[in-house]
KOLDRENMI-817621 format. One record per atom (N, C-alpha, C, O, CB): atom name; chain; x negated, y negated, z negated; residue number from 0. Coordinates in steps of 0.05 Angstrom, whole numbers, padded with zeros to 5 digits. Atoms other than C-alpha are relative to their C-alpha. Glycine has a CB too. Example, Ala and Ser with C-alpha at 12.3 -4.5 7.8 and 13.67 -1.06 7.14 Angstrom:
BEGIN
("N", "A", (-00018, 00024, 00000), 0) ("CA", "A", (-00246, 00090, -00156), 0) ("C", "A", (-00018, -00024, 00000), 0) ("O", "A", (-00039, -00024, -00013), 0) ("CB", "A", (00020, -00001, -00025), 0) ("N", "A", (00016, 00024, 00001), 1) ("CA", "A", (-00273, 00021, -00143), 1) ("C", "A", (00015, -00022, -00014), 1) ("O", "A", (00005, -00044, -00018), 1) ("CB", "A", (-00009, -00009, 00029), 1) 
END
This chain:
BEGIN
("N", "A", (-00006, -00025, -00013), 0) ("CA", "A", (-00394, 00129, 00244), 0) ("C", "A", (00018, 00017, -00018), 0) ("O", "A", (00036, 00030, -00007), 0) ("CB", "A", (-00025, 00015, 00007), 0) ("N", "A", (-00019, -00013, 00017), 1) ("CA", "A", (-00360, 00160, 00181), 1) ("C", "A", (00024, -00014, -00013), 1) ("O", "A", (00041, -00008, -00030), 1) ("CB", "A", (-00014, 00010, -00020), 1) ("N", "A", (-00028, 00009, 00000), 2) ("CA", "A", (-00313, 00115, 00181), 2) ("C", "A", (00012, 00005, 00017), 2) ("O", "A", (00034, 00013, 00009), 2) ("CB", "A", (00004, -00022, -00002), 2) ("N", "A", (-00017, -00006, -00023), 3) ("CA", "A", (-00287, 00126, 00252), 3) ("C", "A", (00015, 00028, -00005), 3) ("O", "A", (00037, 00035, 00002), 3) ("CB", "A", (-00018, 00001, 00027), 3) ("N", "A", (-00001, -00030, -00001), 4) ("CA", "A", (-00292, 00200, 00232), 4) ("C", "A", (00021, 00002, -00019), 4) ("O", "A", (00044, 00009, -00015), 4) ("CB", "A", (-00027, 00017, -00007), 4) ("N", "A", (-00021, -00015, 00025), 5) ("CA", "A", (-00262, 00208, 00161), 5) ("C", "A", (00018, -00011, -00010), 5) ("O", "A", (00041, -00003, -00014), 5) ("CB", "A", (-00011, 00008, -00024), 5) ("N", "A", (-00030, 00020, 00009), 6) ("CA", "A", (-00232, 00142, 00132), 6) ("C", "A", (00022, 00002, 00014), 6) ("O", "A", (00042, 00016, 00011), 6) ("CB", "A", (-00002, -00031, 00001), 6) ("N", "A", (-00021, 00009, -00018), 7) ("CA", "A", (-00197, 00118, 00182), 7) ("C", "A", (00017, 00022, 00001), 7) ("O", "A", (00039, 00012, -00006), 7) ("CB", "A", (-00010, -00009, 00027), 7) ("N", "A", (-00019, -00019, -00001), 8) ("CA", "A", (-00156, 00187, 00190), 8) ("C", "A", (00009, 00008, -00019), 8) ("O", "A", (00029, 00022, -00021), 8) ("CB", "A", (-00006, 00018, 00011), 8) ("N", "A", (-00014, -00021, 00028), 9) ("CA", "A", (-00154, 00203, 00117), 9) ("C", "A", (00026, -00022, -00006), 9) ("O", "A", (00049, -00015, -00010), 9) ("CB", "A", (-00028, 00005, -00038), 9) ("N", "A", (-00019, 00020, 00010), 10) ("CA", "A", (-00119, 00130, 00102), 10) ("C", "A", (00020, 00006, 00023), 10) ("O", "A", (00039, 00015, 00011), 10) ("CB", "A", (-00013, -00034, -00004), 10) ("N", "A", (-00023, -00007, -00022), 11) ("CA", "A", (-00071, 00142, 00172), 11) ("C", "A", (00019, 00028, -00026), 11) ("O", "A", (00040, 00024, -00038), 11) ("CB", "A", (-00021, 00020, 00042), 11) ("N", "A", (-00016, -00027, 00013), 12) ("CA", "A", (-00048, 00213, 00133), 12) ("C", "A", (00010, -00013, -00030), 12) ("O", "A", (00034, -00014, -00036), 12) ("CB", "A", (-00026, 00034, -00006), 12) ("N", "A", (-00005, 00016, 00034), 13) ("CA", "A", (-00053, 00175, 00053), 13) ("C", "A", (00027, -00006, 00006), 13) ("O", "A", (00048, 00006, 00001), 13) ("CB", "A", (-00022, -00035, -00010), 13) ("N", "A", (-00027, 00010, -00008), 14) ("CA", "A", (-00006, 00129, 00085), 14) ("C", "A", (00021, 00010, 00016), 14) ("O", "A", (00042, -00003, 00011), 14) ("CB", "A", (-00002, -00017, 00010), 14) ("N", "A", (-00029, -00017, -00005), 15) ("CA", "A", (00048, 00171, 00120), 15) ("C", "A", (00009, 00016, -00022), 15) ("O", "A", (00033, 00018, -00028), 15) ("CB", "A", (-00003, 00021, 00022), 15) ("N", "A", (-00017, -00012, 00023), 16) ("CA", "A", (00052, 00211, 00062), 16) ("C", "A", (00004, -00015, -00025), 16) ("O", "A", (00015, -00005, -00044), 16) ("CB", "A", (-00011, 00025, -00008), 16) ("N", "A", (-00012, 00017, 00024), 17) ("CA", "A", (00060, 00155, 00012), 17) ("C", "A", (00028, -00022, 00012), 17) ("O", "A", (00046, -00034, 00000), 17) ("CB", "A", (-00031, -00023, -00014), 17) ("N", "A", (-00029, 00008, -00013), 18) ("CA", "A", (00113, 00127, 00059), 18) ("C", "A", (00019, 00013, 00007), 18) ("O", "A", (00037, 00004, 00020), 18) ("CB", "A", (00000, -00010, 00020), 18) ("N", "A", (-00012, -00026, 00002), 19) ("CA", "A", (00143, 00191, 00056), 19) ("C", "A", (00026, 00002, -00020), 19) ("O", "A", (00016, 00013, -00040), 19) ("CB", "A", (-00022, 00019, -00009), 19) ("N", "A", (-00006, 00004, 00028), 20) ("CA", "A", (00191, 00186, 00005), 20) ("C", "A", (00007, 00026, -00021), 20) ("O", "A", (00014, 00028, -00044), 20) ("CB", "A", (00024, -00019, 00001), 20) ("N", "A", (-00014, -00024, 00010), 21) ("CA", "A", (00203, 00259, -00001), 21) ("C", "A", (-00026, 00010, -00010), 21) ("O", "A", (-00023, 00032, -00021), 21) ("CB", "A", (00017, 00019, 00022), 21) ("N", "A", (00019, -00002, 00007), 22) ("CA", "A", (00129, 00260, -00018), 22) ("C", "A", (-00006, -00016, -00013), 22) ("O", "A", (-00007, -00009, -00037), 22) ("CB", "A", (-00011, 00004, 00013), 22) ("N", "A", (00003, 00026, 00021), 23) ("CA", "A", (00115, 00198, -00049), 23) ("C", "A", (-00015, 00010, -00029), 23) ("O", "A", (-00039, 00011, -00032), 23) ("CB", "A", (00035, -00014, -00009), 23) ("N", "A", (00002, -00009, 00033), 24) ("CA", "A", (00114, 00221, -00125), 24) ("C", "A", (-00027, 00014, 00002), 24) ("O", "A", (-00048, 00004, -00004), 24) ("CB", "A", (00027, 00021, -00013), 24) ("N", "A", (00016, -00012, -00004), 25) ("CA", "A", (00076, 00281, -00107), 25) ("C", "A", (-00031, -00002, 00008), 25) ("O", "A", (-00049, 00012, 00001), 25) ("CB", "A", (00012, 00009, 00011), 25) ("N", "A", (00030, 00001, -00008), 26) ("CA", "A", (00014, 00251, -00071), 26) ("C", "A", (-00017, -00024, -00018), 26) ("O", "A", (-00041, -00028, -00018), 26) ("CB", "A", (-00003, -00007, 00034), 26) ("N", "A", (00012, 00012, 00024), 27) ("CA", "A", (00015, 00193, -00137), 27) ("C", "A", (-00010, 00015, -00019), 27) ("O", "A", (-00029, 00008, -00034), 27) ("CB", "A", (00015, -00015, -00012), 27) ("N", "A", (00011, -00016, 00027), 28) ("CA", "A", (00007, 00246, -00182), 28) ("C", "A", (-00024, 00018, 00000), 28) ("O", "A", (-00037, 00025, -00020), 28) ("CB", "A", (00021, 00019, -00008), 28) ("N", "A", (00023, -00024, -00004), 29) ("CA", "A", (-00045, 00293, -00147), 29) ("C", "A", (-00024, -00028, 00001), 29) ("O", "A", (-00047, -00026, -00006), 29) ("CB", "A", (00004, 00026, 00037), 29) ("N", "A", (00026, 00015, 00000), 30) ("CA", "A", (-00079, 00222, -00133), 30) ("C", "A", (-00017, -00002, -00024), 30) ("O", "A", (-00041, 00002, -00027), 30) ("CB", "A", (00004, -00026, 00008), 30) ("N", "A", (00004, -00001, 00026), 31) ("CA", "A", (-00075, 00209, -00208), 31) ("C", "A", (-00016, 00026, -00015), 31) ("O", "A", (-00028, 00027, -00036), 31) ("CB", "A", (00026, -00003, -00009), 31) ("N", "A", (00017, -00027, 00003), 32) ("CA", "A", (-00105, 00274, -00215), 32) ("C", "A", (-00023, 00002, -00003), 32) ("O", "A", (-00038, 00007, -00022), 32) ("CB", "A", (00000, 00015, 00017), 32) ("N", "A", (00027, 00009, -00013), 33) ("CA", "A", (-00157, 00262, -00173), 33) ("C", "A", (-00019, -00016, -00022), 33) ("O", "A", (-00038, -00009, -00035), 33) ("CB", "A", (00006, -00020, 00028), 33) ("N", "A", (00018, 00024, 00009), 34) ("CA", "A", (-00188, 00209, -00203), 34) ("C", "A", (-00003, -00004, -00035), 34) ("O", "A", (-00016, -00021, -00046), 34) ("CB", "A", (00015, -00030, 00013), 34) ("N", "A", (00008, -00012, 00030), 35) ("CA", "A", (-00181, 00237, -00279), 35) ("C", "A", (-00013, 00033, 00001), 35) ("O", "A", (-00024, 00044, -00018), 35) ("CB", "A", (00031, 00001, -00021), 35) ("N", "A", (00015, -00026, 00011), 36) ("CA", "A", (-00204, 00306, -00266), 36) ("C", "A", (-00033, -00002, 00012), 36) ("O", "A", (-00044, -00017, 00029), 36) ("CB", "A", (00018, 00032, 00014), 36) ("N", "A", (00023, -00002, -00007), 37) ("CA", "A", (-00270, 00325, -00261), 37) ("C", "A", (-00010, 00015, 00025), 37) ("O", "A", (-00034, 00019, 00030), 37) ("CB", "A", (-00010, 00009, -00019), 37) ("N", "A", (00006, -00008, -00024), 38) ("CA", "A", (-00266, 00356, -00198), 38) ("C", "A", (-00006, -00019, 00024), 38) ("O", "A", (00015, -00032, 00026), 38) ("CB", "A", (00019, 00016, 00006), 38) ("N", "A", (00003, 00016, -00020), 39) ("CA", "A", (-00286, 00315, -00142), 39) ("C", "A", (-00016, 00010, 00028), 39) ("O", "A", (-00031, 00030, 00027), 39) ("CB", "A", (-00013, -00022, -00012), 39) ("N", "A", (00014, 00001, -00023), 40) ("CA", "A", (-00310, 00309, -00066), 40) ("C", "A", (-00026, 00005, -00004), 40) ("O", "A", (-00041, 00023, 00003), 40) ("CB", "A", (00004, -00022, 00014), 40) ("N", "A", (00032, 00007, 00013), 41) ("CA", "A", (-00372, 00282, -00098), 41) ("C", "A", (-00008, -00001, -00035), 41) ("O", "A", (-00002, -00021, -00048), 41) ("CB", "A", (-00007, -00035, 00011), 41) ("N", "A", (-00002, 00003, 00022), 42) ("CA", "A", (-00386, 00294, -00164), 42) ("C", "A", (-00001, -00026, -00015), 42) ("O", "A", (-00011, -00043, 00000), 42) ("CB", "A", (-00014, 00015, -00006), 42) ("N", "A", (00005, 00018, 00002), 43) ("CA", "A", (-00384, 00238, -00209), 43) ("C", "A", (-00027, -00004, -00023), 43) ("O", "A", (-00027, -00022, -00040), 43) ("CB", "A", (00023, -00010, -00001), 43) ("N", "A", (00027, -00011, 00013), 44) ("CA", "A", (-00455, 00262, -00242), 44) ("C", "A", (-00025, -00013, 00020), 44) ("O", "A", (-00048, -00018, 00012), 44) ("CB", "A", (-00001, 00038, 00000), 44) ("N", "A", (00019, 00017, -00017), 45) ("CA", "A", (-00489, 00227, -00182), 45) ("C", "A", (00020, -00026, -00001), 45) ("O", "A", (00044, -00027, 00004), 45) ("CB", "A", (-00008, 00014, 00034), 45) ("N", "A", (-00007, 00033, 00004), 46) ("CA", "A", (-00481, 00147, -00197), 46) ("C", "A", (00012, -00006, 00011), 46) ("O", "A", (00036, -00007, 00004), 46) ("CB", "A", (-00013, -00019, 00001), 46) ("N", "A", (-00014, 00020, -00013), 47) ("CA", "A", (-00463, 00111, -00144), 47) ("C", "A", (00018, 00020, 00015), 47) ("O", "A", (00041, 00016, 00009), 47) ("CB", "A", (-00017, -00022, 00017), 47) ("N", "A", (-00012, -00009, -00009), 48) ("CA", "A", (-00436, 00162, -00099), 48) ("C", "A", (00023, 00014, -00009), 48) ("O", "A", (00044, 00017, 00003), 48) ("CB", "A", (-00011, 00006, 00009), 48) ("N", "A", (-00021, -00016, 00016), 49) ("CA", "A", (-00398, 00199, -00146), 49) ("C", "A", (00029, -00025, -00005), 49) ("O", "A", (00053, -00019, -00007), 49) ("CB", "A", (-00017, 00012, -00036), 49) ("N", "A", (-00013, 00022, 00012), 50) ("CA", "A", (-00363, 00131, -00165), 50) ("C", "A", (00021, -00010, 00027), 50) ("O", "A", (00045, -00011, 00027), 50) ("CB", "A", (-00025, -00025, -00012), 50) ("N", "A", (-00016, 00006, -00010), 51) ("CA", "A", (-00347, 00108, -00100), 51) ("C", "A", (00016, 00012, 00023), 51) ("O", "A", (00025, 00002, 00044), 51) ("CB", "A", (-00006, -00015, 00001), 51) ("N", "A", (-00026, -00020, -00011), 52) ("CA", "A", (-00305, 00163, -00076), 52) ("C", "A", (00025, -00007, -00018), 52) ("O", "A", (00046, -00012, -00005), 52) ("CB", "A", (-00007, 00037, -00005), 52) ("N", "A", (-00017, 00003, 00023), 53) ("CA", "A", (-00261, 00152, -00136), 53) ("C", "A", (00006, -00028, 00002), 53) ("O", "A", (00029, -00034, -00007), 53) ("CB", "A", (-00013, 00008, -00028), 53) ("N", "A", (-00014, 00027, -00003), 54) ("CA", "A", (-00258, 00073, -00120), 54) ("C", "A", (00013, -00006, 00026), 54) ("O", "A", (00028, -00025, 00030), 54) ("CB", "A", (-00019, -00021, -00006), 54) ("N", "A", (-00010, 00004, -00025), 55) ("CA", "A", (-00243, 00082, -00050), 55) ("C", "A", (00027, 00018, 00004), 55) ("O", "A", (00039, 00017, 00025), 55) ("CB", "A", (-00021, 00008, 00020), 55) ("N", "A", (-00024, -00011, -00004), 56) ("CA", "A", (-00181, 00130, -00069), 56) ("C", "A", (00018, -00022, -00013), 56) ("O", "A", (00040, -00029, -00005), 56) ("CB", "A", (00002, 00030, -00012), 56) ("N", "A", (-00024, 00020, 00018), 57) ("CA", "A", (-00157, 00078, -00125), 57) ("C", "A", (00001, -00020, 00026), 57) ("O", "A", (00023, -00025, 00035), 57) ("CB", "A", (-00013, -00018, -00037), 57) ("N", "A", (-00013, 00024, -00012), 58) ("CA", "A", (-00163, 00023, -00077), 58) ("C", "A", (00017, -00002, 00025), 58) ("O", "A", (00028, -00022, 00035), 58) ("CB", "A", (-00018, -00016, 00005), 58) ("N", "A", (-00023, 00002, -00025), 59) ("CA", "A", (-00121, 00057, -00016), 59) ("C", "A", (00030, 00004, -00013), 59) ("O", "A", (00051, -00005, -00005), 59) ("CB", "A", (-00006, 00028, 00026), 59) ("N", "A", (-00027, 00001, 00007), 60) ("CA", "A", (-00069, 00080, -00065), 60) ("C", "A", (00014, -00027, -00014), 60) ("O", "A", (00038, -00032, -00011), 60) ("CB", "A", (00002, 00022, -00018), 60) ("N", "A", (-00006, 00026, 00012), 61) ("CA", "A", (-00064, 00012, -00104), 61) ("C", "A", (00007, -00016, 00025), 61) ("O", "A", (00027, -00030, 00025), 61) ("CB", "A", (-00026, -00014, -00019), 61) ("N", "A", (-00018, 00018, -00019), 62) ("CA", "A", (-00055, -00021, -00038), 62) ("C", "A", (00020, 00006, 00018), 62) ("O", "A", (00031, -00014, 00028), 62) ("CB", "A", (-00013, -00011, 00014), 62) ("N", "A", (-00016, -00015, -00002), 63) ("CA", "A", (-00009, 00031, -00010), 63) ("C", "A", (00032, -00006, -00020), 63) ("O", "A", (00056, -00009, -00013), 63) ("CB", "A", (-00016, 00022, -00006), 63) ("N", "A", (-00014, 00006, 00016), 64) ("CA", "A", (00028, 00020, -00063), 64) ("C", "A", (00015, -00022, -00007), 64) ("O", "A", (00038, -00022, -00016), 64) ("CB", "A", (-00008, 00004, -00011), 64) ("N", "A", (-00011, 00033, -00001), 65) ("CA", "A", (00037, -00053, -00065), 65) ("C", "A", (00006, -00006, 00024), 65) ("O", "A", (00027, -00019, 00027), 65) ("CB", "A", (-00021, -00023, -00009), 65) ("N", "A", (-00022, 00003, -00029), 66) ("CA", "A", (00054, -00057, 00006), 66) ("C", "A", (00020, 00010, -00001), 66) ("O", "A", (00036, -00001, 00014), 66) ("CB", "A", (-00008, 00011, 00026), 66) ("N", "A", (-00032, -00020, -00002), 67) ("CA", "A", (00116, -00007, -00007), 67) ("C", "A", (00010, -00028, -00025), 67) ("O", "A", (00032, -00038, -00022), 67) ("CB", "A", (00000, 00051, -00017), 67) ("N", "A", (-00021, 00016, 00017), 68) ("CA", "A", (00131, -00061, -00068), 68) ("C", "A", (00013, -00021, 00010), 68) ("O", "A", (00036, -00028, 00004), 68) ("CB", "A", (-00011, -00011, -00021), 68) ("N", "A", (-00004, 00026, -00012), 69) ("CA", "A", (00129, -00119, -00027), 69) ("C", "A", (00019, 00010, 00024), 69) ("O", "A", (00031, -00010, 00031), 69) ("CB", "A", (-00029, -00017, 00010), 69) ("N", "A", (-00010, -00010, -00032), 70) ("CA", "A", (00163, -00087, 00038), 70) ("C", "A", (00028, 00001, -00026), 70) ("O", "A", (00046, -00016, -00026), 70) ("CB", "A", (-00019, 00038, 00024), 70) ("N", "A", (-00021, -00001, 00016), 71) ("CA", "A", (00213, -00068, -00019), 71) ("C", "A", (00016, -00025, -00005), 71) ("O", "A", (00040, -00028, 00001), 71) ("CB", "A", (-00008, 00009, -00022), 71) ("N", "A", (-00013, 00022, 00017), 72) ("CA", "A", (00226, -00135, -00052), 72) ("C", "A", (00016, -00016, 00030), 72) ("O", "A", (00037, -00028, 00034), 72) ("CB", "A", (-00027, -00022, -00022), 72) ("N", "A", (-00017, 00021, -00026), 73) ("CA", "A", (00231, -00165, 00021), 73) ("C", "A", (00029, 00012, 00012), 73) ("O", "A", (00046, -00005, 00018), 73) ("CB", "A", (-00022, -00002, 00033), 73) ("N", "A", (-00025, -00006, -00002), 74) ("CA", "A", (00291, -00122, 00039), 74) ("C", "A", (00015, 00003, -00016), 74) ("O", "A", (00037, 00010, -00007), 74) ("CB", "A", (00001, 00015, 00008), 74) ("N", "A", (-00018, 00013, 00018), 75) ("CA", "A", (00324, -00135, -00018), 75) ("C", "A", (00006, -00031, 00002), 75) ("O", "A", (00029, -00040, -00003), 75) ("CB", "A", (-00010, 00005, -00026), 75) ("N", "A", (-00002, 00021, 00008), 76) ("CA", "A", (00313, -00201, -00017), 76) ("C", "A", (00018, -00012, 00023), 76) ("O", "A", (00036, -00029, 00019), 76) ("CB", "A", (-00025, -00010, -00006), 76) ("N", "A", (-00018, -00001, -00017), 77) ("CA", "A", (00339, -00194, 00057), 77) ("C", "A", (00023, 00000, -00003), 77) ("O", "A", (00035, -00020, 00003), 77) ("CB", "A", (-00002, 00014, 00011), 77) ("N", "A", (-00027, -00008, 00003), 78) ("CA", "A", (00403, -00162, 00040), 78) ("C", "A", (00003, -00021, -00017), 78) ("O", "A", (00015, -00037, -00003), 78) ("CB", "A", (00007, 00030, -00011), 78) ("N", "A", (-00016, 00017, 00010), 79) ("CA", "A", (00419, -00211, -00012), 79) ("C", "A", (-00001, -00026, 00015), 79) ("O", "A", (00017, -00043, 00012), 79) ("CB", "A", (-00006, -00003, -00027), 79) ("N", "A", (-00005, 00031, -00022), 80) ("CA", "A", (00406, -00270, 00040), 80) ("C", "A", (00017, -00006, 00014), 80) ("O", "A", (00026, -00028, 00021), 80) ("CB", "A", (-00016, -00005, 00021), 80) ("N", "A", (-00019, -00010, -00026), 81) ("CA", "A", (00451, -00238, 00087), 81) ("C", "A", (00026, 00001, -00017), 81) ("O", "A", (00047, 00001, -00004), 81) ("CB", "A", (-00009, 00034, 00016), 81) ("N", "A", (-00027, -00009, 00015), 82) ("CA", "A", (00505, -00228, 00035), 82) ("C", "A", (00010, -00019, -00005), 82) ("O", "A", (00035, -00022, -00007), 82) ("CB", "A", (00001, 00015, -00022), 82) ("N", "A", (-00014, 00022, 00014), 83) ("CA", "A", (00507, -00292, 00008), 83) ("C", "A", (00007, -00027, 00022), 83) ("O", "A", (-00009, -00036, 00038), 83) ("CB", "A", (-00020, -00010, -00026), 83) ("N", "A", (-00004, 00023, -00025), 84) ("CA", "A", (00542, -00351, 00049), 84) ("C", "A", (-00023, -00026, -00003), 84) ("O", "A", (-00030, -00034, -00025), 84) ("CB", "A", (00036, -00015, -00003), 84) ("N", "A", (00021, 00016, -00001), 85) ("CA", "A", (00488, -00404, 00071), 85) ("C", "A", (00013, -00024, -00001), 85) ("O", "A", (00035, -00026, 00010), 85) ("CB", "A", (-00018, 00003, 00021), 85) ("N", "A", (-00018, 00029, 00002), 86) ("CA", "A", (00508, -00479, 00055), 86) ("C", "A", (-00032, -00022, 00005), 86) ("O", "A", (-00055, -00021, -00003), 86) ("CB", "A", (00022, -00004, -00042), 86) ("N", "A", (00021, 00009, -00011), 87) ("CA", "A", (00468, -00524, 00087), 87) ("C", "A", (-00004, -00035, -00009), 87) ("O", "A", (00015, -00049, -00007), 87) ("CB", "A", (00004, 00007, 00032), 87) ("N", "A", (00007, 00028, 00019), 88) ("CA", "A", (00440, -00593, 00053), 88) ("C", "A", (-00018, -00014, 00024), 88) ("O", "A", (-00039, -00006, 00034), 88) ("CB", "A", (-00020, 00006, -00035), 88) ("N", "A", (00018, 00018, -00014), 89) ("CA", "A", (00419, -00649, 00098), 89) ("C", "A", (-00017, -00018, -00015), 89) ("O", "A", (-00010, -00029, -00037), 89) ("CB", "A", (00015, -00016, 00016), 89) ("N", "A", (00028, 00007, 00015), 90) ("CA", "A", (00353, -00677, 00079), 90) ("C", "A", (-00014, -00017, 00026), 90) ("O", "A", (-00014, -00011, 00050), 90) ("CB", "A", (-00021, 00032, -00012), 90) ("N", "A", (00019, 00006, -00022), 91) ("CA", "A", (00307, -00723, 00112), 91) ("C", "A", (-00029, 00010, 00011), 91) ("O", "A", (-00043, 00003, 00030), 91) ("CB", "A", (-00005, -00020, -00005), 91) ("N", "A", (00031, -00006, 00008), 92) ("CA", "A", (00247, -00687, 00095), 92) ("C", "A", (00007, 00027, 00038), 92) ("O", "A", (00027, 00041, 00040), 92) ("CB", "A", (-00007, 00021, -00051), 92) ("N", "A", (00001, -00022, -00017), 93) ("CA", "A", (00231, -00638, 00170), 93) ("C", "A", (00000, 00038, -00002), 93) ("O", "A", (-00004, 00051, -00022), 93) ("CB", "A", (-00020, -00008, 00009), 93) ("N", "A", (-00002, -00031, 00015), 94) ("CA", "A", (00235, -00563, 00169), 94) ("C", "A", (-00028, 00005, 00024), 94) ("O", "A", (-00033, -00010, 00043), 94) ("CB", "A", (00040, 00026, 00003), 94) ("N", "A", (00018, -00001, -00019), 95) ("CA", "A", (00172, -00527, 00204), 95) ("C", "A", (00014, 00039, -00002), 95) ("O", "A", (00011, 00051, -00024), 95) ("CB", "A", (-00039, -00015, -00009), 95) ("N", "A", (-00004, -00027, -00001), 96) ("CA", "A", (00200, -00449, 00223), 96) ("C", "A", (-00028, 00010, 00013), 96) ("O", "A", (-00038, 00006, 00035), 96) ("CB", "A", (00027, 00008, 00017), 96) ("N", "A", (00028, -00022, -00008), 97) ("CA", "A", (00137, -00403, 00223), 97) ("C", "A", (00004, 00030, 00001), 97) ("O", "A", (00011, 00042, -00020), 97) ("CB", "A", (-00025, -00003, -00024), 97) ("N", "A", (00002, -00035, -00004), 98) ("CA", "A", (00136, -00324, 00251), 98) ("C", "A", (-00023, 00007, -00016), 98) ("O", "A", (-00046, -00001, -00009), 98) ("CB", "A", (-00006, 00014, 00034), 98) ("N", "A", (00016, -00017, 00015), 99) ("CA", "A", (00100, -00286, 00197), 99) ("C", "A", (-00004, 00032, 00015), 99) ("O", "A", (00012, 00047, 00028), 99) ("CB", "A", (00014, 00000, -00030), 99) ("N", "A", (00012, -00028, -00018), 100) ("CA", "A", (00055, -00223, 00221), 100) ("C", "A", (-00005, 00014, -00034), 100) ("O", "A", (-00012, 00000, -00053), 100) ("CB", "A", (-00039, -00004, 00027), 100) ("N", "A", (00010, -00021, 00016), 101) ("CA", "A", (00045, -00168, 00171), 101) ("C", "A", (-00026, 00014, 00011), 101) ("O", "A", (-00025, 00029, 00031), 101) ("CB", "A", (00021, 00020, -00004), 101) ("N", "A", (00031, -00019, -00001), 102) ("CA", "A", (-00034, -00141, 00169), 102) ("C", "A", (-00006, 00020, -00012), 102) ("O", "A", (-00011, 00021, -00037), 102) ("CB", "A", (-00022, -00012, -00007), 102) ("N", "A", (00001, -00025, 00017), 103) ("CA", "A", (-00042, -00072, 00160), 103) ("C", "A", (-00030, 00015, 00005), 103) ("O", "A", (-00035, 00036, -00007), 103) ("CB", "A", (00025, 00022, 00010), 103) 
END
Protein backbone atom coordinates (compact mmCIF):
# COMPACT_ATOMS: atom_id res chain seq x y z
CA UNK A 1 0.00 0.00 0.00
CA UNK A 2 2.97 2.45 0.57
CA UNK A 3 4.32 1.65 -2.26
CA UNK A 4 1.36 2.50 -4.55
CA UNK A 5 1.19 5.64 -2.38
CA UNK A 6 4.75 7.06 -1.96
CA UNK A 7 7.48 5.06 -3.97
CA UNK A 8 6.10 4.65 -6.90
CA UNK A 9 5.40 8.62 -7.27
CA UNK A 10 8.54 9.68 -5.53
CA UNK A 11 10.81 7.44 -8.16
CA UNK A 12 8.19 8.85 -11.29
CA UNK A 13 9.37 12.68 -9.91
CA UNK A 14 13.44 11.22 -8.88
CA UNK A 15 13.36 10.30 -12.43
CA UNK A 16 12.08 13.27 -14.40
CA UNK A 17 14.20 15.38 -12.57
CA UNK A 18 17.38 13.35 -13.02
CA UNK A 19 16.47 13.27 -16.75
CA UNK A 20 16.21 16.76 -16.53
CA UNK A 21 19.36 17.95 -17.54
CA UNK A 22 18.81 21.43 -16.37
CA UNK A 23 18.41 19.75 -13.01
CA UNK A 24 20.45 16.84 -13.09
CA UNK A 25 23.53 18.13 -11.02
CA UNK A 26 21.29 19.76 -8.60
CA UNK A 27 19.10 16.72 -7.43
CA UNK A 28 22.89 14.53 -7.34
CA UNK A 29 24.08 16.86 -5.00
CA UNK A 30 21.01 17.43 -2.63
CA UNK A 31 20.81 13.45 -3.01
CA UNK A 32 24.48 13.33 -1.93
CA UNK A 33 23.39 15.43 0.83
CA UNK A 34 20.83 13.44 1.81
CA UNK A 35 22.47 10.49 2.55
CA UNK A 36 25.63 12.23 4.44
CA UNK A 37 23.71 14.59 6.52
CA UNK A 38 22.17 13.74 9.52
CA UNK A 39 18.94 14.91 8.71
CA UNK A 40 16.66 12.38 7.50
CA UNK A 41 12.89 11.23 6.76
CA UNK A 42 13.73 8.63 9.38
CA UNK A 43 16.36 9.12 11.55
CA UNK A 44 19.17 6.95 11.21
CA UNK A 45 19.22 6.35 15.27
CA UNK A 46 16.45 3.76 14.66
CA UNK A 47 18.37 0.56 12.96
CA UNK A 48 16.75 -0.78 10.38
CA UNK A 49 14.44 1.88 9.43
CA UNK A 50 16.67 4.63 9.64
CA UNK A 51 19.00 2.64 7.21
CA UNK A 52 16.62 1.77 4.74
CA UNK A 53 15.46 5.08 3.72
CA UNK A 54 19.02 5.94 2.92
CA UNK A 55 19.44 2.54 0.82
CA UNK A 56 16.38 3.01 -1.04
CA UNK A 57 17.54 6.68 -2.13
CA UNK A 58 21.17 5.25 -3.05
CA UNK A 59 19.67 2.52 -4.98
CA UNK A 60 17.11 4.77 -7.19
CA UNK A 61 19.85 7.27 -7.81
CA UNK A 62 22.65 4.61 -8.64
CA UNK A 63 20.23 3.14 -11.05
CA UNK A 64 19.01 6.38 -12.41
CA UNK A 65 22.13 7.05 -13.05
CA UNK A 66 23.38 4.12 -14.88
CA UNK A 67 20.47 4.05 -17.12
CA UNK A 68 21.35 7.83 -18.31
CA UNK A 69 25.11 6.12 -18.79
CA UNK A 70 24.02 3.38 -20.81
CA UNK A 71 21.18 5.32 -22.81
CA UNK A 72 24.29 7.64 -23.28
CA UNK A 73 26.91 5.23 -24.54
CA UNK A 74 24.09 3.73 -26.87
CA UNK A 75 23.63 6.99 -28.72
CA UNK A 76 26.95 7.49 -29.19
CA UNK A 77 27.59 4.37 -30.15
CA UNK A 78 24.55 4.97 -32.58
CA UNK A 79 25.92 8.04 -34.14
CA UNK A 80 29.23 6.52 -34.75
CA UNK A 81 27.44 3.40 -36.54
CA UNK A 82 25.62 5.72 -38.64
CA UNK A 83 28.68 7.70 -39.59
CA UNK A 84 30.81 5.10 -40.45
CA UNK A 85 30.33 3.26 -43.93
CA UNK A 86 29.21 -0.49 -43.32
CA UNK A 87 31.25 -3.13 -45.37
CA UNK A 88 29.78 -6.22 -45.36
CA UNK A 89 31.83 -9.75 -45.00
CA UNK A 90 30.24 -12.91 -46.25
CA UNK A 91 30.43 -15.67 -43.77
CA UNK A 92 28.83 -18.93 -43.53
CA UNK A 93 28.17 -18.76 -40.02
CA UNK A 94 23.83 -17.38 -39.88
CA UNK A 95 22.92 -14.04 -38.43
CA UNK A 96 19.82 -14.21 -35.88
CA UNK A 97 18.34 -10.22 -35.72
CA UNK A 98 16.68 -9.82 -32.22
CA UNK A 99 14.32 -6.50 -31.08
CA UNK A 100 15.67 -5.55 -27.74
CA UNK A 101 13.01 -4.00 -25.08
CA UNK A 102 14.35 -1.67 -22.47
CA UNK A 103 12.80 -2.44 -18.70
CA UNK A 104 12.14 0.39 -16.72
Amino acid sequence: MAKRFFVKPFMKWYRRLLRNSKYRWVVLLGTLFYLVSPIDIVPDAIPLLGWIDDGLIATIAITEISQILLDRKRNLRQATDSSTPVTVVETNESVIDVDSVAVV
